[in-house]
C-alpha positions as YAML, in Angstrom:
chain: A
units: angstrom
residues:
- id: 1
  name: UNK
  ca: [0.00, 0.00, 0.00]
- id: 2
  name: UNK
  ca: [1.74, 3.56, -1.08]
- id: 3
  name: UNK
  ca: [2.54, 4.98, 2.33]
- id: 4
  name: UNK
  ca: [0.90, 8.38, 1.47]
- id: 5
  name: UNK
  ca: [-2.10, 5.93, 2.33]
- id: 6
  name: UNK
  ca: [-0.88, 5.92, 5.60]
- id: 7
  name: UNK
  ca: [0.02, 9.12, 6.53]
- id: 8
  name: UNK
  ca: [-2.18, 11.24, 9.34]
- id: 9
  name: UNK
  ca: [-4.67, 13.66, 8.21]
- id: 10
  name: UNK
  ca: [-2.84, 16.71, 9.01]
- id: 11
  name: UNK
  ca: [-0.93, 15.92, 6.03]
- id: 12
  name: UNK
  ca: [-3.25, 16.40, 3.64]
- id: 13
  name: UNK
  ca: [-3.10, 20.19, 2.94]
- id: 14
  name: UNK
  ca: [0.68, 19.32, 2.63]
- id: 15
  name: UNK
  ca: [-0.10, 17.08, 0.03]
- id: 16
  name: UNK
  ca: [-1.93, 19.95, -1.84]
- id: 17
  name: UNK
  ca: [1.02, 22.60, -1.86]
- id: 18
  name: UNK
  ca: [3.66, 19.79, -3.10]
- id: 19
  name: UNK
  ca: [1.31, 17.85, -6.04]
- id: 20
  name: UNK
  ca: [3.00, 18.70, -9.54]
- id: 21
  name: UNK
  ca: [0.47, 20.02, -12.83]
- id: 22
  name: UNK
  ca: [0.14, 16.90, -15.07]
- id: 23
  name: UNK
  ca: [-1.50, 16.00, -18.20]
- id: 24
  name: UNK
  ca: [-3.33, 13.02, -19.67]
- id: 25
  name: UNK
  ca: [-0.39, 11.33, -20.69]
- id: 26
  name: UNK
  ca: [1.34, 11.24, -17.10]
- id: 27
  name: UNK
  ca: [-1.87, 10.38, -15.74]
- id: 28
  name: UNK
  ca: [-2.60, 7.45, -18.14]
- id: 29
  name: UNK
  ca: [0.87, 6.36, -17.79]
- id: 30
  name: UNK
  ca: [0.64, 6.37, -14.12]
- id: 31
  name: UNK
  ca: [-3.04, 4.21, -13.86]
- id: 32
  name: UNK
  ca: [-0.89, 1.52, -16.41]
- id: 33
  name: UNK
  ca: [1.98, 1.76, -14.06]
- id: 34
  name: UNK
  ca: [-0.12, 1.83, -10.97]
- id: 35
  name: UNK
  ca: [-2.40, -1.54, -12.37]
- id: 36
  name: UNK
  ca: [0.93, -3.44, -12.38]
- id: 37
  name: UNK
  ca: [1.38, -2.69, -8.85]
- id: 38
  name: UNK
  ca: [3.70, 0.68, -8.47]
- id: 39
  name: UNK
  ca: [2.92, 2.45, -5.54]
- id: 40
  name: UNK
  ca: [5.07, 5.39, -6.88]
- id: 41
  name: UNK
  ca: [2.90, 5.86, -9.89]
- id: 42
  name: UNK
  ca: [-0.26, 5.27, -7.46]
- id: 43
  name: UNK
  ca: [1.42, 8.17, -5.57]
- id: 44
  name: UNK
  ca: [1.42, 10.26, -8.09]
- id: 45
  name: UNK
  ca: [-2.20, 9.69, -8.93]
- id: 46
  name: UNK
  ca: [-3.19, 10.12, -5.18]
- id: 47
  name: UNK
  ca: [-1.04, 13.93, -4.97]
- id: 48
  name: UNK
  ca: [-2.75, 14.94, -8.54]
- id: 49
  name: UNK
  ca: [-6.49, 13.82, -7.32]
- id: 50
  name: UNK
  ca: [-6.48, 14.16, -3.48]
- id: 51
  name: UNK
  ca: [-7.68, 17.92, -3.56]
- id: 52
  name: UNK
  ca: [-10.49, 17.56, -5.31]
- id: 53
  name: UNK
  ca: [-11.45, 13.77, -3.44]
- id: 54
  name: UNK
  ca: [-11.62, 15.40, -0.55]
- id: 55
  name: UNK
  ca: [-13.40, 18.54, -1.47]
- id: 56
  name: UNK
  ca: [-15.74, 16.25, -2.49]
- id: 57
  name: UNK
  ca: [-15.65, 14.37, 0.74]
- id: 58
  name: UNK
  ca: [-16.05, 17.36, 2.91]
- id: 59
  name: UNK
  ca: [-18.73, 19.06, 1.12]
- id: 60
  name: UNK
  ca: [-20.81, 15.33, 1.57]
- id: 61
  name: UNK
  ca: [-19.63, 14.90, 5.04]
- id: 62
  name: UNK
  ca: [-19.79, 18.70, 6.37]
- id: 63
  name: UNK
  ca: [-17.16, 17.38, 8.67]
- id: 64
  name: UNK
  ca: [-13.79, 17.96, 8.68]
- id: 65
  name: UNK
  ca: [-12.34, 14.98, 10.16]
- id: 66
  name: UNK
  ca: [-14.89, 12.89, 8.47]
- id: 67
  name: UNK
  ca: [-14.18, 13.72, 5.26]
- id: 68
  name: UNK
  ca: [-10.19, 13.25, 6.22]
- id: 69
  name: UNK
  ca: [-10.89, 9.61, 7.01]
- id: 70
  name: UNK
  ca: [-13.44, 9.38, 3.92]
- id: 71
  name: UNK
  ca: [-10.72, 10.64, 1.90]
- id: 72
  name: UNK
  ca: [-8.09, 7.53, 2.91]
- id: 73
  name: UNK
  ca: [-10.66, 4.84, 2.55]
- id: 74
  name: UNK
  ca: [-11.60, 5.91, -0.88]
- id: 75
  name: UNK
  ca: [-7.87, 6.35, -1.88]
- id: 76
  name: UNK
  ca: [-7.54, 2.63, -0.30]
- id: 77
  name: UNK
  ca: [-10.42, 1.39, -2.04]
- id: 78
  name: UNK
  ca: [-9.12, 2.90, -5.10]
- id: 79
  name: UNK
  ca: [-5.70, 1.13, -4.87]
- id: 80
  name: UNK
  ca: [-6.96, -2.31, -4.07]
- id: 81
  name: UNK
  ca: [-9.69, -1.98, -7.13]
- id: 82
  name: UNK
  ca: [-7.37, -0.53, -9.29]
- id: 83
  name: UNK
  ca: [-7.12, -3.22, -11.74]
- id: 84
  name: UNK
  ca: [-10.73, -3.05, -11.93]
- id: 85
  name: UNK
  ca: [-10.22, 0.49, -13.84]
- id: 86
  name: UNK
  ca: [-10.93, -0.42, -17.97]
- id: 87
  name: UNK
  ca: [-11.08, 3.55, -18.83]
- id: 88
  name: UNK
  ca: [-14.86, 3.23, -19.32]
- id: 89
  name: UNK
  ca: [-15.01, 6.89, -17.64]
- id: 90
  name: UNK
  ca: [-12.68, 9.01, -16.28]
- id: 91
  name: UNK
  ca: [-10.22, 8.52, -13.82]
- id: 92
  name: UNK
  ca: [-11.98, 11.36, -11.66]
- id: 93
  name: UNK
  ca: [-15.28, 10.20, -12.31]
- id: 94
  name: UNK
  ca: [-14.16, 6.81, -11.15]
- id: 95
  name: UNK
  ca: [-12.60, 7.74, -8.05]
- id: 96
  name: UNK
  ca: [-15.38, 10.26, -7.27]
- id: 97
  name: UNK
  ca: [-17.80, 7.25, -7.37]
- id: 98
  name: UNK
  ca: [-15.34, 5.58, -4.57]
- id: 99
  name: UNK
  ca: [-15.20, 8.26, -2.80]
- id: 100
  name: UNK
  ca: [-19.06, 8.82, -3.06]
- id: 101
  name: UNK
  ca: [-19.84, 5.15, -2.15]
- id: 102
  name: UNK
  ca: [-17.80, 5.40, 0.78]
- id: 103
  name: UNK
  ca: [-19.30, 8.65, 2.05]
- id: 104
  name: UNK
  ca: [-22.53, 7.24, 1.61]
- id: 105
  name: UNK
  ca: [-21.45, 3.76, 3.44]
- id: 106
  name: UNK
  ca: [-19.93, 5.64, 6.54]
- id: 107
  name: UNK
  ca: [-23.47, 7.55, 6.82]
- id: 108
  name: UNK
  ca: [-25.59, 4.10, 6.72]
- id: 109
  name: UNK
  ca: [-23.01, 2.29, 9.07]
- id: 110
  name: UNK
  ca: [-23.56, 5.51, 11.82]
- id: 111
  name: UNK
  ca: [-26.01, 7.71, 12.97]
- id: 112
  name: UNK
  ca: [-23.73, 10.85, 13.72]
- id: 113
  name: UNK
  ca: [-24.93, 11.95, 10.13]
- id: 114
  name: UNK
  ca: [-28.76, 11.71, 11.48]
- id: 115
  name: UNK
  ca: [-27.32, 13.29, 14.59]
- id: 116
  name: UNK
  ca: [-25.62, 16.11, 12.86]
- id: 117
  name: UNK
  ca: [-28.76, 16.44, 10.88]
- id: 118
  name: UNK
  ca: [-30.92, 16.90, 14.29]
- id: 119
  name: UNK
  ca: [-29.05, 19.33, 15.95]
- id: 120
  name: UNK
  ca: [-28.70, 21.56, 12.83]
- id: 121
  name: UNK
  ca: [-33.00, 21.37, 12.49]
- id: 122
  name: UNK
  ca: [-32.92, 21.93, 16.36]
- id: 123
  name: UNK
  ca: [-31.11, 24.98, 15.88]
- id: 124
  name: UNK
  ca: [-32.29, 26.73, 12.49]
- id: 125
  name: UNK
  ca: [-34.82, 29.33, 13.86]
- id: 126
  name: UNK
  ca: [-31.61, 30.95, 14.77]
- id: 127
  name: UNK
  ca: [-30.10, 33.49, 12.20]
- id: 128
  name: UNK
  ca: [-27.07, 32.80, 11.97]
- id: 129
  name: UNK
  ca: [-23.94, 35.33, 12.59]
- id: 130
  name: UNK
  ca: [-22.87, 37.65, 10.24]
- id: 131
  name: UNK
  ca: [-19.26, 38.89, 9.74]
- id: 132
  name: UNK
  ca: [-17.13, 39.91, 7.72]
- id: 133
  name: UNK
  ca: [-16.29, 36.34, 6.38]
- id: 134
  name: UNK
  ca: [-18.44, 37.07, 3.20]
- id: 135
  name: UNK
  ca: [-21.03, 35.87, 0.81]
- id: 136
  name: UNK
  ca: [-18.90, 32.64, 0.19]
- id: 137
  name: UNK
  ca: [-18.78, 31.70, 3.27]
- id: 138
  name: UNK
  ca: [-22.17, 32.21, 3.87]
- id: 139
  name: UNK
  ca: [-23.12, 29.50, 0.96]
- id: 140
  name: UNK
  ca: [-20.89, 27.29, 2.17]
- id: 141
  name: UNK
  ca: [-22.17, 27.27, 5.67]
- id: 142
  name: UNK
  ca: [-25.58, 27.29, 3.99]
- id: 143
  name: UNK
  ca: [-25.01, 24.19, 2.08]
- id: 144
  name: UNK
  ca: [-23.40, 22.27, 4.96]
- id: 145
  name: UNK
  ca: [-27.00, 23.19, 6.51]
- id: 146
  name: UNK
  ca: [-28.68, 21.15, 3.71]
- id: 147
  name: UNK
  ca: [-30.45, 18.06, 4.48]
- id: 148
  name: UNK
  ca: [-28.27, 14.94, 3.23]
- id: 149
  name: UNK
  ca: [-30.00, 14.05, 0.11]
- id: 150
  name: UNK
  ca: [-30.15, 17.13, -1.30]
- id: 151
  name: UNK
  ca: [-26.81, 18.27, 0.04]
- id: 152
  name: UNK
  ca: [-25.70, 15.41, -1.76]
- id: 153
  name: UNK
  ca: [-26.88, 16.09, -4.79]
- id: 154
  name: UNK
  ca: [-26.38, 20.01, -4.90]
- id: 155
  name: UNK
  ca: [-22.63, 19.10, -4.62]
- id: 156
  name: UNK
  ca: [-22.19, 16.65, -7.24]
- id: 157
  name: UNK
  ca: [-24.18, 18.59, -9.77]
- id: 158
  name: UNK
  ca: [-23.49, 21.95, -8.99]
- id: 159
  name: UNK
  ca: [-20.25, 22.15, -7.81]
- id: 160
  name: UNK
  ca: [-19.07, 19.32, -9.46]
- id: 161
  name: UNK
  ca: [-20.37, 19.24, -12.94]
- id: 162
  name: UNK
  ca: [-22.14, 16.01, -12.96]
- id: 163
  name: UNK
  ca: [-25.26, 15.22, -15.02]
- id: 164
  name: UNK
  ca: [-28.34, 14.14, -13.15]
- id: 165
  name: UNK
  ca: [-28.05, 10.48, -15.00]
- id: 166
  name: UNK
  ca: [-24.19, 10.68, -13.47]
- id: 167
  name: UNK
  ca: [-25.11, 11.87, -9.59]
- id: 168
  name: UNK
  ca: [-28.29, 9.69, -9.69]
- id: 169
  name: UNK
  ca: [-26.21, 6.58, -10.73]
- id: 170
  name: UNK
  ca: [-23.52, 7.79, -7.85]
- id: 171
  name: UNK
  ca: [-26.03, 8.26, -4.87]
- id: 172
  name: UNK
  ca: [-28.23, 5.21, -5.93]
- id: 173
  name: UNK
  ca: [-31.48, 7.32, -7.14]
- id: 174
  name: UNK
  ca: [-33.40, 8.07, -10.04]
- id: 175
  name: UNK
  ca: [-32.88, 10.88, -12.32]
- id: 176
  name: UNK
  ca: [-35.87, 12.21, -11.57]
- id: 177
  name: UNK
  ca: [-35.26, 12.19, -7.61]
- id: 178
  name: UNK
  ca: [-31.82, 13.98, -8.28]
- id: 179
  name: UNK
  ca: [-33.89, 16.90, -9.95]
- id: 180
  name: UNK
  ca: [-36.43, 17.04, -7.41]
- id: 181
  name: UNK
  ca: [-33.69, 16.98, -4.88]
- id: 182
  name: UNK
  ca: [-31.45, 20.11, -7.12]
- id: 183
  name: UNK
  ca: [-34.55, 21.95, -6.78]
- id: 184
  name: UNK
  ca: [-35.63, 21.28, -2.83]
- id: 185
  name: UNK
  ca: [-31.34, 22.27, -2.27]
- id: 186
  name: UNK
  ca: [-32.06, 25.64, -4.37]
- id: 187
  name: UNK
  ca: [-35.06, 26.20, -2.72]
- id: 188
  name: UNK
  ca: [-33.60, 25.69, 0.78]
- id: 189
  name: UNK
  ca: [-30.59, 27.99, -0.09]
- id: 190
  name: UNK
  ca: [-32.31, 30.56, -1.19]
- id: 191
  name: UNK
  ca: [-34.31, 30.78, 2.03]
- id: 192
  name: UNK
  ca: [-31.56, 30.54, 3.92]
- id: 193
  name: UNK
  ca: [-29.52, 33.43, 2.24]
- id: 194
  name: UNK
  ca: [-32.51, 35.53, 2.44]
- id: 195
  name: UNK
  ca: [-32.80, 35.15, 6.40]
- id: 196
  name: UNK
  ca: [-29.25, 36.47, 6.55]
- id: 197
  name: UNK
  ca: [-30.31, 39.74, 4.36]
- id: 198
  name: UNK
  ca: [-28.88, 38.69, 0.46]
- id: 199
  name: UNK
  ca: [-31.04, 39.07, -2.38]
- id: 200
  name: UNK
  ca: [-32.08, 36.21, -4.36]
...
């Protein structure tokens, strides 16, 4: 197992400031390198991707540490399925999936997610503070307040790009339900931005 794998969480921002640009051809080189077994090339894969894994992770999670341990097990999930990998999509989408599938497993397999959920309901009469952090913040702290499914699907299709056929087939839901779910997100946000005084 590549011993980046293995590292502690802290190092992941680390990871981000030292990963090299690359193109296709490194990173096509690297998967056939990788499939036969080199960690280095696997390595090289995990500093190009990690970023944007656990982005992905955090925004699903809303959790820092969370998405830090949702981030390894999709990297190890990746590297022990690796020669599973035929190109079919790419390399992203496939490792998004992972990492998707793992969020969604860690949610099932605990109820801190429910929890989380609860206490954020429990709390949402309250405006919430307003700084000078700005409007960015504000979303983001709005869409962490998102219930899961459509937090879920806000993220993959509107901050990540993917089609409603793609984040349906990720989160295990219709097409249809991953529009209705879009729309209940937008919905919510808007309300949400319009307590705290911002014009939709």
């Amino acid at each position: 197992m590549p011993a980046l794998l293995t590292a502690n969480s802290s190092d992941y921002s680390q990871t981000m400031l030292t990963r090299t640009p690359a193109g296709a051809a490194d990173e096509a080189a690297w998967i056939s390198q990788a499939q036969r077994s080199d960690a280095r090339a696997f390595e090289s894969l995990y500093r190009l991707h990690v970023d944007k894994v656990y982005g992905l992770c955090l925004r699903m999670t809303g959790n820092v540490s969370e998405a830090e341990d949702c981030t390894q097990d999709a990297f190890i999930q990746a590297w022990n399925k690796l020669a599973k990998f035929r190109g079919d999509s790419a390399f992203a989408t496939w490792l998004h999936r992972i990492a998707v599938n793992t969020v969604l497993g860690r949610i099932r397999s605990s109820k801190r997610e429910q929890d989380r959920i609860q206490a954020v309901a429990d709390t949402s009469a309250a405006p919430l503070a307003l700084g000078d952090v700005g409007e960015l913040r504000d979303l983001s702290e709005a869409v962490d307040r998102l219930p899961a499914g459509a937090r879920h699907v806000f993220v993959l299709h509107a901050v990540y790009g993917y089609s409603h056929e793609e984040a349906g087939s990720m989160l295990g839901i219709a097409t249809g339900t991953s529009k209705a779910q879009l729309h209940r997100a937008r919905r919510l946000l808007a309300q949400q931005l319009k307590q705290q005084g911002f014009e939709a």
